[in-house]
C-alpha positions as CSV (number, residue, x, y, z in Angstrom):
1,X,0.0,0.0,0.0
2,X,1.3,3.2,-1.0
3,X,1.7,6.3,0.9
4,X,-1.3,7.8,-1.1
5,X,-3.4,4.9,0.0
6,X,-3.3,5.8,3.9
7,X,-6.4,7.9,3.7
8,X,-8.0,5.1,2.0
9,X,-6.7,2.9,4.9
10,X,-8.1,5.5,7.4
11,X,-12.0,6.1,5.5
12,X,-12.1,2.5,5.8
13,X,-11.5,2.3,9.4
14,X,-14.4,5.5,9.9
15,X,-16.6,3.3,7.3
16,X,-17.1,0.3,10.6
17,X,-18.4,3.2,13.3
18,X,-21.3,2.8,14.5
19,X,-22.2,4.2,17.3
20,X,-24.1,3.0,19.6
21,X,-24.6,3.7,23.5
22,X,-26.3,1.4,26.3
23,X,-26.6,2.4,29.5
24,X,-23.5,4.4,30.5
25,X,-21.5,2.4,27.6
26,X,-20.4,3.1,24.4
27,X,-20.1,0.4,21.6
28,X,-18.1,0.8,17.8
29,X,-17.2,4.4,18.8
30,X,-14.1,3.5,17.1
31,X,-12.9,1.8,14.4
32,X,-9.5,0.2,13.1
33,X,-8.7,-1.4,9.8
34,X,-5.3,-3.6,9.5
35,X,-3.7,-4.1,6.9
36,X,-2.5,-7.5,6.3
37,X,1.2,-8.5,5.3
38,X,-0.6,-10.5,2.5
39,X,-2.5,-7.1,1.9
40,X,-6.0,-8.1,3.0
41,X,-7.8,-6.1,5.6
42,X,-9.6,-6.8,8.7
43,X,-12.1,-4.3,10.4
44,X,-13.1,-4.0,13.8
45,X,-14.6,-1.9,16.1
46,X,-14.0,-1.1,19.9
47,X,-16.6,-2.3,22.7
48,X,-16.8,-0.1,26.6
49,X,-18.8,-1.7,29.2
50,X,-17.3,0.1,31.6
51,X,-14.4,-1.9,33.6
52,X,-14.1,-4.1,30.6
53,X,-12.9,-2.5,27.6
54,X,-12.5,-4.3,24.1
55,X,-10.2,-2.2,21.9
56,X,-11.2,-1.6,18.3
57,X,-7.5,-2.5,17.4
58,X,-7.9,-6.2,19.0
59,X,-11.1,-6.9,17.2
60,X,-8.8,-6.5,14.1
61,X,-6.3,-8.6,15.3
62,X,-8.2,-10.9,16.3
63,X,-10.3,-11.0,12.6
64,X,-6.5,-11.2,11.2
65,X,-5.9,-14.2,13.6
66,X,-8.9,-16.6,12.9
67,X,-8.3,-15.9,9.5
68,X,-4.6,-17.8,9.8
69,X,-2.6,-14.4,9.7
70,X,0.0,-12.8,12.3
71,X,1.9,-10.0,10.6
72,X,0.4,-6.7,10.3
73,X,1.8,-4.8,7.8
74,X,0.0,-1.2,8.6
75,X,-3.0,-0.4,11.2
76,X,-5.0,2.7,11.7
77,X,-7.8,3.1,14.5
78,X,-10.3,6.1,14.3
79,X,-12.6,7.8,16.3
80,X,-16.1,10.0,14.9
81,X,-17.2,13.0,17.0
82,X,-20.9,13.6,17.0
83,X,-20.2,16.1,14.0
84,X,-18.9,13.2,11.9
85,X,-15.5,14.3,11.8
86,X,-12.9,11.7,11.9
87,X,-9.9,11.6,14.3
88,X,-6.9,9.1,14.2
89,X,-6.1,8.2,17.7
90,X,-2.3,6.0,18.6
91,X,-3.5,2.4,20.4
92,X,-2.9,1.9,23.8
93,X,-0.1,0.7,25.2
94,X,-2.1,-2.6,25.9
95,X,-2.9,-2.8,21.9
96,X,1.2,-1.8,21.4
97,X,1.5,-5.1,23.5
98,X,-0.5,-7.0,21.6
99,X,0.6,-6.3,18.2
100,X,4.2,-7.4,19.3
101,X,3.6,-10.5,20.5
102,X,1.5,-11.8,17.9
103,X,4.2,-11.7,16.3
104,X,7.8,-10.6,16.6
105,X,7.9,-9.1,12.9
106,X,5.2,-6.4,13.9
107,X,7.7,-4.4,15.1
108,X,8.2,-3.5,11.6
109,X,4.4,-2.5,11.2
110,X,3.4,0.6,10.3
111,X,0.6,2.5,12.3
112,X,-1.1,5.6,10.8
113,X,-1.2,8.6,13.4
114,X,-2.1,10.8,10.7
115,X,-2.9,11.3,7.2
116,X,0.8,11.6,6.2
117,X,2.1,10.6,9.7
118,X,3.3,7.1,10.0
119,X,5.6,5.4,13.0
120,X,7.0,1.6,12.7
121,X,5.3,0.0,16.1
122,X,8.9,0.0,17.6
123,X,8.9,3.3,17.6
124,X,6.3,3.8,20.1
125,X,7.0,0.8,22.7
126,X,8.9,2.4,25.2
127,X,13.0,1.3,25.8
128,X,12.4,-0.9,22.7
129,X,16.4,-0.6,21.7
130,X,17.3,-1.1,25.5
131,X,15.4,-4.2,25.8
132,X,17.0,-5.4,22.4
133,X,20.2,-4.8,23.6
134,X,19.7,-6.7,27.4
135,X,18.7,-10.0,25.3
């Protein structure tokens, strides 16, 4: 995927929002799209019920995962404000966690903080190089 195709990359992650709130609880306020190292994307979408948090960038994963697939080549989660605009958010440090142990070639992966802003994952776990160097 090209650089040009990053705001592709990012409309498709908007296109799986849809909000919906129950209770005090907020479900598919956000939306990731991965990109594949065989280039296919998976969607998914985040789920809050309070305490128990499901993170748009895991559904992904785990689509990616039950379809056979470990290596994310690129991955871009998105959040809608009630005016429809479209905000791309970093994941959390537990979703950093999660990419890297799926598999230890996502280091490599590229995840979207803007429309022409991209970080390799390693880039944002924190003391990556030190780490690499005490093994």
């Amino acid at each position: 995927m090209s650089e040009n195709k990053i705001p592709q990359l990012i409309n498709q992650a908007a296109s799986v929002i849809k909000t919906r709130k129950v209770k005090d609880s907020l479900f598919a306020d956000v939306g990731c799209a991965l990109l594949s190292r065989s280039d296919q994307v998976y969607y998914g979408v985040c789920a809050d019920s309070g305490s128990n948090t499901f993170c748009a960038e895991k559904a992904a994963i785990a689509a990616m995962i039950t379809n056979g697939e470990y290596e994310i080549k690129r991955i871009v989660a998105v959040w809608k404000d009630e005016a429809g605009s479209v905000f791309v958010i970093p994941p959390c440090g537990n979703c950093r966690q999660l990419m890297r142990e799926t598999d230890e070639s996502n280091l490599e992966a590229e995840v979207i903080l803007d429309a022409d802003k991209t970080v390799l994952l390693k880039e944002l776990l924190p003391y990556y190089d030190w780490w690499k160097k005490q093994k």
